[in-house]
N, C-alpha and C positions, 0 to 999 in steps of 0.2 A: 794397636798392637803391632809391635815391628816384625820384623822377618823371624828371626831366632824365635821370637814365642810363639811363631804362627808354625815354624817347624819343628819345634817343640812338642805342643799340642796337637798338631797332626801327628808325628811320631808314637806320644803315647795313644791316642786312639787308634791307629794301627796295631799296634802292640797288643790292646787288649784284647781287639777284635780277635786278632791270631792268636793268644792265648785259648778265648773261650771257644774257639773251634777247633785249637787241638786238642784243649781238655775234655769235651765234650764227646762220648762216645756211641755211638749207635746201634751198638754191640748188644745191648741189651731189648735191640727194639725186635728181635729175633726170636726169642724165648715167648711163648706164652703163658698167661697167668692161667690160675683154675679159674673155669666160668668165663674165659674168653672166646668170645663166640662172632669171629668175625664174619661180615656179609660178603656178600661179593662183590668185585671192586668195579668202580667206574670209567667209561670210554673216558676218551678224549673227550667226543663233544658232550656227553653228560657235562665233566667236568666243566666247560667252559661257559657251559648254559647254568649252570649252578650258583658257580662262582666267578662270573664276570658278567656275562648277560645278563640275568636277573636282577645281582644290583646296581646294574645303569637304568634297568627300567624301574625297578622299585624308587630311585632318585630320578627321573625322568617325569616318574607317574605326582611325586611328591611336588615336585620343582612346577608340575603340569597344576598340579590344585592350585599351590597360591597364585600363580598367577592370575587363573580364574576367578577363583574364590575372594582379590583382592578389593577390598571395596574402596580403596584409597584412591582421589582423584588427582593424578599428573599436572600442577602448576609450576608455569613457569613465570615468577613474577621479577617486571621490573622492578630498579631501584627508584624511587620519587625523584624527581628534578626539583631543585631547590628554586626556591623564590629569591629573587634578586630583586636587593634593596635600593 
């Protein structure tokens, strides 16, 4: 791809991005519906312990089994040395 289509195609991806975020309005996230019945809201480090900590260790604790649980044996084999004729 040469230059022109490569600023092209970054152009309109820009473009849309900035569309959908001015059309995009959050005006509505203000208003509550009937039977909206919000908790109450989380620290900081709740949040981070939630949604960042957790799933490094839930994939830490995963990534932790197979390698345990792998029963597959590590070779490293040579190539055969040919016979000469």
């Amino acid at each position: 791809m040469d230059k022109k289509n490569a600023l092209r195609a970054g152009a309109l991806a820009a473009g849309t991005t900035l569309m959908m975020l001015l059309m995009s309005s959050p005006a509505l996230a203000l208003t509550r519906d009937d039977g909206d019945d919000p908790g109450t809201g989380l620290s900081v480090i709740e949040t981070l312990g939630l949604f960042v900590i957790l799933p490094i260790a839930i994939f830490a604790a995963i990534v932790g089994l197979v390698m345990v649980l792998d029963r597959s044996a590590y070779r490293v084999t040579k190539p055969k040395a040919k016979a000469r004729a």
